[in-house]
C-alpha positions, 0 to 999 in steps of 0.5 A: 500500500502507498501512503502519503509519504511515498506519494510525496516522494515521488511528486518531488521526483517528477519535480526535481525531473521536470526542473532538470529537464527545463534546466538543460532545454535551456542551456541547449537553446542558449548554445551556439547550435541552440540559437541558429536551430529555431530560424526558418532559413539558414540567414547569416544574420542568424549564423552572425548572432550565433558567434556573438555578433560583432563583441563576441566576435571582438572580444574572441579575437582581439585578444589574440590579434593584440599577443600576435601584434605585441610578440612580433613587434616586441618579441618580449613575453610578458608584455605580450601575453599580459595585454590581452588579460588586462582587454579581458578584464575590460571587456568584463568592466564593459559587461558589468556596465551594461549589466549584461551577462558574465559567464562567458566572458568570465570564462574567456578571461580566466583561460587567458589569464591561465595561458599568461601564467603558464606563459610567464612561468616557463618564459616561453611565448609558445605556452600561451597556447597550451590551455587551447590544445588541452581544450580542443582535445577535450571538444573531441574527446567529449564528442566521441565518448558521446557517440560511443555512449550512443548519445550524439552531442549534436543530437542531445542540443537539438532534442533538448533545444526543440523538446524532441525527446524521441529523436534516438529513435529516428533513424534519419535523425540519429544519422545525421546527429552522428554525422554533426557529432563527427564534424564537431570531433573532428574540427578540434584535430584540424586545428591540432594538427596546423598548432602543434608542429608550430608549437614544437618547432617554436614558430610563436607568431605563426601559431598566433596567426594560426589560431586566429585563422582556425578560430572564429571562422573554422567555428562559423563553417562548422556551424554553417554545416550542422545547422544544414545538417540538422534541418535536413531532418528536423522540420522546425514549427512543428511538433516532433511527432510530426517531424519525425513521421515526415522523416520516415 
C-alpha cells in the first residue's frame, strides 16, 4: 500500500525531473547550435548572432590579434601575453556596465589569464597556447565518448533545444546527429594538427596567426554545416511527432 509519504516522494521526483529537464532545454537553446536551430532559413544574420555578433566576435579575437601584434613587434613575453588579460578584464568592466551577462566572458578571461601564467612561468611565448590544445582535445574527446555512449552531442542540443525527446529513435535523425557529432570531433584535430608542429618547432607568431585563422571562422563553417545538417531532418514549427513521421 502507498501512503502519503511515498506519494510525496515521488511528486518531488517528477519535480526535481521536470526542473532538470527545463534546466538543460535551456542551456541547449542558449548554445551556439541552440540559437541558429529555431530560424526558418539558414540567414547569416542568424549564423552572425550565433558567434556573438560583432563583441563576441571582438572580444574572441582581439585578444589574440593584440599577443600576435605585441610578440612580433616586441618579441618580449610578458608584455605580450599580459595585454590581452588586462582587454579581458575590460571587456568584463564593459559587461558589468551594461549589466549584461558574465559567464562567458568570465570564462574567456580566466583561460587567458591561465595561458599568461603558464606563459610567464616557463618564459616561453609558445605556452600561451597550451590551455587551447588541452581544450580542443577535450571538444573531441567529449564528442566521441558521446557517440560511443550512443548519445550524439549534436543530437542531445537539438532534442533538448526543440523538446524532441524521441529523436534516438529516428533513424534519419540519429544519422545525421552522428554525422554533426563527427564534424564537431573532428574540427578540434584540424586545428591540432596546423598548432602543434608550430608549437614544437617554436614558430610563436605563426601559431598566433594560426589560431586566429582556425578560430572564429573554422567555428562559423562548422556551424554553417550542422545547422544544414540538422534541418535536413528536423522540420522546425512543428511538433516532433510530426517531424519525425515526415522523416520516415
Amino acid at each position: 500500500m502507498t501512503g502519503p509519504r511515498s506519494e510525496d516522494s515521488g511528486a518531488d521526483d517528477a519535480a526535481a525531473r521536470d526542473a532538470m529537464s527545463e534546466a538543460l532545454t535551456q542551456a541547449a537553446r542558449r548554445s551556439a547550435v541552440g540559437r541558429v536551430i529555431p530560424g526558418q532559413e539558414p540567414t547569416g544574420a542568424a549564423l552572425w548572432a550565433a558567434v556573438g555578433g560583432v563583441r563576441g566576435i571582438v572580444e574572441s579575437i582581439l585578444p589574440g590579434l593584440l599577443f600576435l601584434v605585441l610578440f612580433t613587434v616586441t618579441g618580449e613575453v610578458a608584455v605580450s601575453v599580459l595585454a590581452p588579460v588586462v582587454i579581458a578584464v575590460i571587456f568584463i568592466g564593459i559587461r558589468l556596465v551594461r549589466r549584461e551577462p558574465l559567464g562567458s566572458a568570465i570564462a574567456g578571461a580566466f583561460g587567458i589569464a591561465l595561458s599568461a601564467g603558464i606563459a610567464l612561468f616557463t618564459g616561453e611565448a609558445r605556452d600561451n597556447f597550451v590551455v587551447g590544445f588541452f581544450i580542443n582535445g577535450g571538444i573531441t574527446l567529449a564528442m566521441v565518448v558521446s557517440l560511443v555512449a550512443r548519445w550524439p552531442f549534436i543530437g542531445a542540443i537539438v532534442g533538448f533545444a526543440v523538446g524532441d525527446r524521441e529523436w534516438r529513435a529516428d533513424k534519419a535523425k540519429f544519422r545525421v546527429a552522428v554525422v554533426a557529432t563527427l564534424i564537431w570531433a573532428t574540427f578540434p584535430l584540424v586545428r591540432l594538427a596546423v598548432e602543434l608542429p608550430l608549437y614544437f618547432t617554436d614558430q610563436t607568431s605563426a601559431l598566433a596567426t594560426a589560431k586566429l585563422l582556425l578560430g572564429v571562422p573554422l567555428y562559423a563553417i562548422v556551424l554553417w554545416i550542422t545547422w544544414l545538417l540538422v534541418r535536413s531532418v528536423w522540420s522546425f514549427g512543428m511538433s516532433p511527432s510530426d517531424s519525425s513521421e515526415e522523416t520516415r
